[in-house]
Backbone as ProteinMPNN parsed JSONL, in Angstrom:
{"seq_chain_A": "XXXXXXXXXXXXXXXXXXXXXXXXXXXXXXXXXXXXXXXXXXXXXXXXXXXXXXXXXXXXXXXXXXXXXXXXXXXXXXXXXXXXXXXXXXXXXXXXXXXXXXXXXXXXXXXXXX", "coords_chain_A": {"N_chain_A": [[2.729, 4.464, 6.816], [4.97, 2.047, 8.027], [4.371, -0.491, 9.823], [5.074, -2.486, 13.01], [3.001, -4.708, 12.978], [1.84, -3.988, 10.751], [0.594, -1.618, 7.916], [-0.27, 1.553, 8.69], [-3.005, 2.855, 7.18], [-4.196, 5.893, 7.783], [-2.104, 6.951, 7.822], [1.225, 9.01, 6.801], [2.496, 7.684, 3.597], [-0.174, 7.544, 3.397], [-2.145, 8.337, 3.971], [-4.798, 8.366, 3.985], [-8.529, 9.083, 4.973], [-10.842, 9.271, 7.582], [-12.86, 9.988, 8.128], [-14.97, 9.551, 6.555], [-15.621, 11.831, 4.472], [-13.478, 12.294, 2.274], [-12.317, 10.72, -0.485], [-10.672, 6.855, -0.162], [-9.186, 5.136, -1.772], [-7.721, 5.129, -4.055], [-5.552, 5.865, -1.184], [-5.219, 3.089, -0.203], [-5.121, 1.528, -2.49], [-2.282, 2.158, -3.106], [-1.398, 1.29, -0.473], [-1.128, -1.574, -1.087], [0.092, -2.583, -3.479], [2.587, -1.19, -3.14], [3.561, -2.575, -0.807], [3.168, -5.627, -1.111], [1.973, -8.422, 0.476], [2.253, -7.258, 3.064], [0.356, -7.068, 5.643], [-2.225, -4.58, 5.704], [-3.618, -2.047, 7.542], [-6.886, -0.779, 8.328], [-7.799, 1.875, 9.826], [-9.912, 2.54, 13.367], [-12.921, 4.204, 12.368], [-14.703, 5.823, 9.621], [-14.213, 5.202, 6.381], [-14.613, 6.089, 3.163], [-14.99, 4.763, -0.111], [-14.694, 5.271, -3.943], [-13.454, 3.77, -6.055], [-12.671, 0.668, -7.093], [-10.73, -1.835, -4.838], [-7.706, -3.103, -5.822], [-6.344, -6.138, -6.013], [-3.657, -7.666, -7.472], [-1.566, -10.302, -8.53], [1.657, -10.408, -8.902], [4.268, -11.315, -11.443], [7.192, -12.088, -10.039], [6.401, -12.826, -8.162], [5.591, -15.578, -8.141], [4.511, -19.203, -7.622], [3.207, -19.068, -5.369], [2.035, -16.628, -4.236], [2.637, -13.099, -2.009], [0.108, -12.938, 0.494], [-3.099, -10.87, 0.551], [-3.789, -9.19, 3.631], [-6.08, -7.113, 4.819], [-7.061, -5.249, 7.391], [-9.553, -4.178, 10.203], [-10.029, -1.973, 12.697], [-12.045, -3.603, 14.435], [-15.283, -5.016, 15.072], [-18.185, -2.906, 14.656], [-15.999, -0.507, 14.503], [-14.686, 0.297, 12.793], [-15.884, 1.392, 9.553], [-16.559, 0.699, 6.006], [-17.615, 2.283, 3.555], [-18.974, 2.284, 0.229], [-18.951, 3.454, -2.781], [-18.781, 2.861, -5.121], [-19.362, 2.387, -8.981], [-21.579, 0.53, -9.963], [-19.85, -1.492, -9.516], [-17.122, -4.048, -7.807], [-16.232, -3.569, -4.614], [-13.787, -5.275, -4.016], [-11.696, -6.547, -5.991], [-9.838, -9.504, -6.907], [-7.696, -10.446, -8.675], [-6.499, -13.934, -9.384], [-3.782, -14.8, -10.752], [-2.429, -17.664, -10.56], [-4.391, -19.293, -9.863], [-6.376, -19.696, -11.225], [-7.953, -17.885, -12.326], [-10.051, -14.684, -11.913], [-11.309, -12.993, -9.136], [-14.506, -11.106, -7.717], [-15.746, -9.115, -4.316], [-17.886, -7.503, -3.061], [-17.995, -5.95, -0.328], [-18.686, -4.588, 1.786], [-20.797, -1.625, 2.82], [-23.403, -0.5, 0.175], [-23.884, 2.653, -0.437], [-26.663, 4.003, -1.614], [-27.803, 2.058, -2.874], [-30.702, 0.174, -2.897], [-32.377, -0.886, -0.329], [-34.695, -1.975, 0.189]], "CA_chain_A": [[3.712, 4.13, 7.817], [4.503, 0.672, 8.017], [4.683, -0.758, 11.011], [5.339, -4.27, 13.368], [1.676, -5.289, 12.178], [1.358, -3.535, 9.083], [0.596, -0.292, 7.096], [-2.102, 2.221, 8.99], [-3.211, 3.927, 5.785], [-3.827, 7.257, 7.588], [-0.726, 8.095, 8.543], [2.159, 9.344, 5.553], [2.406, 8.611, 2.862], [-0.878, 7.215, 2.761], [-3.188, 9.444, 4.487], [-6.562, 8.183, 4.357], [-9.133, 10.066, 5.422], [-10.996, 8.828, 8.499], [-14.296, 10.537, 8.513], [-16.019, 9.492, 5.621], [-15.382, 12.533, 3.518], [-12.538, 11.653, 1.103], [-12.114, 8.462, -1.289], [-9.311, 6.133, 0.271], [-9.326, 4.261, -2.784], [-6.177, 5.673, -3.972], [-4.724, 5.511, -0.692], [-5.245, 1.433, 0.754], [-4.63, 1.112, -3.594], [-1.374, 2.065, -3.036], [-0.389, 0.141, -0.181], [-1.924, -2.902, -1.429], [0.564, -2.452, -4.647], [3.984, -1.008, -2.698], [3.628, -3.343, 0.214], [2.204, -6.556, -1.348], [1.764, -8.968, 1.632], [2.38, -6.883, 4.42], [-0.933, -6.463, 6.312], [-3.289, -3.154, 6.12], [-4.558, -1.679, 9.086], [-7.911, 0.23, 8.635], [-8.026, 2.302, 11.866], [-11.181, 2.828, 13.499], [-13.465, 5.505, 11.615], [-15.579, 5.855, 8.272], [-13.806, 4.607, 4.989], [-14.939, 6.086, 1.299], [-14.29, 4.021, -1.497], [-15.217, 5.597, -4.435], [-12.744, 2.876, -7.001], [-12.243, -0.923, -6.595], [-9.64, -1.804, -4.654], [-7.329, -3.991, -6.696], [-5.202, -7.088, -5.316], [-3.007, -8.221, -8.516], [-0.389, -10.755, -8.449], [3.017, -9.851, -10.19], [5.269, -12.505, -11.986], [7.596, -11.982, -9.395], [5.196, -13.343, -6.886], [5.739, -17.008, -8.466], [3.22, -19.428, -7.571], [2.775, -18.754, -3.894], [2.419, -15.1, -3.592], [2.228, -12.529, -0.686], [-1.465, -12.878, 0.49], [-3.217, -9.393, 1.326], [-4.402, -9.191, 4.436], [-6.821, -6.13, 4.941], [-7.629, -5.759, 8.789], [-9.997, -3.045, 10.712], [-10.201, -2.151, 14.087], [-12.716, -4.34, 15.32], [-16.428, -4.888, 15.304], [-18.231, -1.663, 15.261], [-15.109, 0.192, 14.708], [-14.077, 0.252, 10.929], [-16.93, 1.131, 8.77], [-16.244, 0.673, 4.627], [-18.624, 3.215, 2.557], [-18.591, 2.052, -1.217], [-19.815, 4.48, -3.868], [-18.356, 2.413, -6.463], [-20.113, 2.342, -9.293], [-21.577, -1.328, -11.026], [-18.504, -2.671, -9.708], [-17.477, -4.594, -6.535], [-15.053, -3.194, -3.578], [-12.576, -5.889, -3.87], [-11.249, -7.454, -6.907], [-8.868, -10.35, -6.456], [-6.872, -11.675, -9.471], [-5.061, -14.865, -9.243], [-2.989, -15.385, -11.922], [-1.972, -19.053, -10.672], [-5.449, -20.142, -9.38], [-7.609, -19.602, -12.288], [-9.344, -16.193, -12.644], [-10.382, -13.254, -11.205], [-12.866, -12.606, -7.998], [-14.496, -9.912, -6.739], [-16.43, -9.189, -3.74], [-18.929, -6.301, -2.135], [-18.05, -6.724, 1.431], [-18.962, -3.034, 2.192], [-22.659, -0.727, 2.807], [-23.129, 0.216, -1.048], [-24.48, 3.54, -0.427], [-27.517, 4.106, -2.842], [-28.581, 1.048, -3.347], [-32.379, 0.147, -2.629], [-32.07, -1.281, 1.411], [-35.853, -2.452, 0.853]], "C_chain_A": [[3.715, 2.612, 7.998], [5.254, -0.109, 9.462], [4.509, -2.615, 11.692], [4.058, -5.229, 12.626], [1.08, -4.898, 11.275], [1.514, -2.075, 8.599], [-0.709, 0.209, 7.681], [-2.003, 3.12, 8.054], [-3.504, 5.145, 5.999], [-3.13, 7.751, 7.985], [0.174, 8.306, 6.698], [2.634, 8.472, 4.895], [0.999, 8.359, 2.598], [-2.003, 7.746, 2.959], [-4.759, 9.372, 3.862], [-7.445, 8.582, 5.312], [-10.268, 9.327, 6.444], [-12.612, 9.013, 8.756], [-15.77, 10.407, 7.693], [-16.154, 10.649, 4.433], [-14.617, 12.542, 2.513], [-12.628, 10.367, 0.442], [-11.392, 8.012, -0.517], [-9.268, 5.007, -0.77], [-7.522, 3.982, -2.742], [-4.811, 5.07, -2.855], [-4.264, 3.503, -0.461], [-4.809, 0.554, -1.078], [-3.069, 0.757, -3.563], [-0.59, 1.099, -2.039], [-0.743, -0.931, -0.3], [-0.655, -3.126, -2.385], [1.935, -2.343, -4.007], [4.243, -1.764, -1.519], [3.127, -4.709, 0.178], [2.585, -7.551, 0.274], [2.215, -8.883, 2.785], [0.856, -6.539, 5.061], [-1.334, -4.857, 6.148], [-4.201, -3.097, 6.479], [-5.679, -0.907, 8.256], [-8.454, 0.293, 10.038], [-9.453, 2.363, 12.254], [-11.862, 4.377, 12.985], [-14.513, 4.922, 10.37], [-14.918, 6.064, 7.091], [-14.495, 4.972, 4.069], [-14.282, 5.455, 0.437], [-15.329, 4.346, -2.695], [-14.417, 4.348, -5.907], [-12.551, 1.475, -6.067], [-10.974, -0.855, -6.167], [-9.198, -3.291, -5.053], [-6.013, -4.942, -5.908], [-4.827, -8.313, -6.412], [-2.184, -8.872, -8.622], [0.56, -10.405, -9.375], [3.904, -11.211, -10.569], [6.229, -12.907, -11.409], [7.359, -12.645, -8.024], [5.595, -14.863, -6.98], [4.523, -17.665, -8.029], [2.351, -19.455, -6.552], [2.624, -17.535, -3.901], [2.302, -14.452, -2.594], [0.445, -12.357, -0.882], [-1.767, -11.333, 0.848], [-4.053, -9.655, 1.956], [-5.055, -7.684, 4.651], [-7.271, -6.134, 6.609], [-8.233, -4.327, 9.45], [-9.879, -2.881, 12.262], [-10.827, -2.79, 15.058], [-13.953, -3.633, 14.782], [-17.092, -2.937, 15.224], [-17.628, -0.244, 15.226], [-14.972, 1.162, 13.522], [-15.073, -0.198, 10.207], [-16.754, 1.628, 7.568], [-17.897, 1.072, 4.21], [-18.167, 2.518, 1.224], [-19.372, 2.558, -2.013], [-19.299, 3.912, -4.941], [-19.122, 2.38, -7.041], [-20.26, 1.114, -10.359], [-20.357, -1.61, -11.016], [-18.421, -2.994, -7.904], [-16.33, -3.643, -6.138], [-13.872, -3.755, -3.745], [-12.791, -6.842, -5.096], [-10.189, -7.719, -6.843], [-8.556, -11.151, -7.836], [-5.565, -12.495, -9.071], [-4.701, -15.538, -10.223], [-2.863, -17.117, -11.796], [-3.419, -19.68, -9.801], [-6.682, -19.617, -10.068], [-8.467, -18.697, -12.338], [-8.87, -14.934, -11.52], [-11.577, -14.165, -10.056], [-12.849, -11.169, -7.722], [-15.776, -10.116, -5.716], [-17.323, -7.413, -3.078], [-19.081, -6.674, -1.068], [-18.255, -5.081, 2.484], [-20.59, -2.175, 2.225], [-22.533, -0.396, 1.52], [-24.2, 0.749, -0.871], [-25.214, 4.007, -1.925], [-27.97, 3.837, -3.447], [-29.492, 0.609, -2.563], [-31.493, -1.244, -1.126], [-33.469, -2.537, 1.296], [-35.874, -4.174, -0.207]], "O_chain_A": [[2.67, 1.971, 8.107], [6.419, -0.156, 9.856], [4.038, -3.6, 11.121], [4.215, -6.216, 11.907], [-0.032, -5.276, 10.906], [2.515, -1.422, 8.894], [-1.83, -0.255, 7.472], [-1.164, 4.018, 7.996], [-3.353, 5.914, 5.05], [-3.19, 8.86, 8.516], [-0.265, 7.81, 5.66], [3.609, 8.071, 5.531], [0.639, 8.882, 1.544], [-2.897, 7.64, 2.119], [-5.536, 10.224, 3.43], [-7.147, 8.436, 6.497], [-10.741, 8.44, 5.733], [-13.355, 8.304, 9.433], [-16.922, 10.793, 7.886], [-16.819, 10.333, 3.447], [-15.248, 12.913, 1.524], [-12.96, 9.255, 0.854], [-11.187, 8.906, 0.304], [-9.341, 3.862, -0.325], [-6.665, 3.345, -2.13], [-3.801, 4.407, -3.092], [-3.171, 2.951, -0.592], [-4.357, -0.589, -1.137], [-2.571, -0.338, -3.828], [0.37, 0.382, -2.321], [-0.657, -1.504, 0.786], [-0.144, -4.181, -2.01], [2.64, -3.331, -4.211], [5.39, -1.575, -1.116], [2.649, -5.152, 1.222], [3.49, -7.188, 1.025], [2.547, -9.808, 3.527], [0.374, -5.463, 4.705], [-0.546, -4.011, 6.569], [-5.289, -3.609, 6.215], [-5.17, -0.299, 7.315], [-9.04, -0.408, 10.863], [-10.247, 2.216, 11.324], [-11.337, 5.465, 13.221], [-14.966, 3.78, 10.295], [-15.008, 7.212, 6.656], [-15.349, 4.11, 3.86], [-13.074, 5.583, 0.24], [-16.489, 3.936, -2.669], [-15.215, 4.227, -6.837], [-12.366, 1.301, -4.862], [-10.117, -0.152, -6.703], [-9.824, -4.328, -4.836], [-5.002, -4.479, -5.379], [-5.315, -9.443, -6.425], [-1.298, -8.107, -9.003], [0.289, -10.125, -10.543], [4.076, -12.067, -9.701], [6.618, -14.012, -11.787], [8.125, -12.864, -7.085], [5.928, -15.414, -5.931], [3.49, -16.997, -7.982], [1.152, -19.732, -6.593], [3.567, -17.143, -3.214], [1.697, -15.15, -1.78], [-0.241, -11.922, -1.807], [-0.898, -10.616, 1.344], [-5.063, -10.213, 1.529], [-4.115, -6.89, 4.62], [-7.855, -7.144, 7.003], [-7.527, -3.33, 9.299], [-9.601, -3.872, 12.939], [-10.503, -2.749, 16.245], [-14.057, -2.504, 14.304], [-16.476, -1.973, 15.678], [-18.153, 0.802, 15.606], [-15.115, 2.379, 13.409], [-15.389, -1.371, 10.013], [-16.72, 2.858, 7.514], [-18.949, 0.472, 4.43], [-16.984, 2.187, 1.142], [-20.543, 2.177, -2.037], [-19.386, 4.634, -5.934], [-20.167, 2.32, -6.394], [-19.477, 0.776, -11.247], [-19.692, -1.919, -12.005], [-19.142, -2.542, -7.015], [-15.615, -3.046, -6.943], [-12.862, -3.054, -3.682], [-13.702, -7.657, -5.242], [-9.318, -6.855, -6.735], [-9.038, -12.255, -8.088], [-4.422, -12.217, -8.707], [-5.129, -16.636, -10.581], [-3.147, -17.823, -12.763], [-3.222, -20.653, -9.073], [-7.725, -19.215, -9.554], [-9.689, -18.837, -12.39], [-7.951, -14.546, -10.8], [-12.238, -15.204, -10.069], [-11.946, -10.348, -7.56], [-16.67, -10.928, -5.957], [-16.723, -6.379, -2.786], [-19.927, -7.467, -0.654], [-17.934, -4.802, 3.639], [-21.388, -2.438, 1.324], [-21.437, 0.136, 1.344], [-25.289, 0.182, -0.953], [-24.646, 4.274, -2.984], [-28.546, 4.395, -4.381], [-29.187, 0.599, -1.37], [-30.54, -2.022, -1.112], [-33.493, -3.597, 1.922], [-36.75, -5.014, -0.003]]}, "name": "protein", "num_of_chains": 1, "seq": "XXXXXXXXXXXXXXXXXXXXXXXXXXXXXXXXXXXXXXXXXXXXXXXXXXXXXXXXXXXXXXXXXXXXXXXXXXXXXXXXXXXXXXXXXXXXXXXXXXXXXXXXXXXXXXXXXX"}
């Protein structure tokens, strides 16, 4: 649903799952891809990410493109699970500023704490 301040990914069509039981890969994939620089909300709850989520510029974009803003509910609120596997949460190619990034900005469940 995309709304005055953005896209909340669990409402239609994007229906991300809130509780920690589903991926939302898929979903926050998609509006990352059909909404490029409109903001996405992650509501308050427990986020699975079982795939990188990918933020690709298109040729179309030119050399400014729409930035993606990713935004949670606050502190406390909006907590990102990442079961990815040997790869990061967020990979950021920028075609017009020299490479790729990625980052692990999420708990990666299953990896040694100590």
């Amino acid at each position: 649903m995309v709304q005055s301040l953005g896209i909340d990914v669990s409402q239609p069509p994007f229906n991300c799952d809130l509780t920690g039981v589903a991926d939302c890969s898929a979903a926050v994939n998609l509006a990352l891809t059909t909404y490029p620089g409109v903001p996405i909300q992650l509501p308050a709850g427990d986020l699975s990410f079982y795939s990188t989520l990918s933020i690709t510029p298109t040729a179309s974009w030119g050399v400014f493109g729409p930035a993606a803003i990713i935004m949670g509910a606050g502190v406390g609120r909006t907590f990102l699970h990442t079961y990815v596997a040997n790869g990061p949460l967020f990979d950021i190619d920028s075609a017009s500023r020299g490479g790729s990034y990625s980052a692990n900005m999420a708990r990666s469940w299953g990896a040694s704490t100590s």
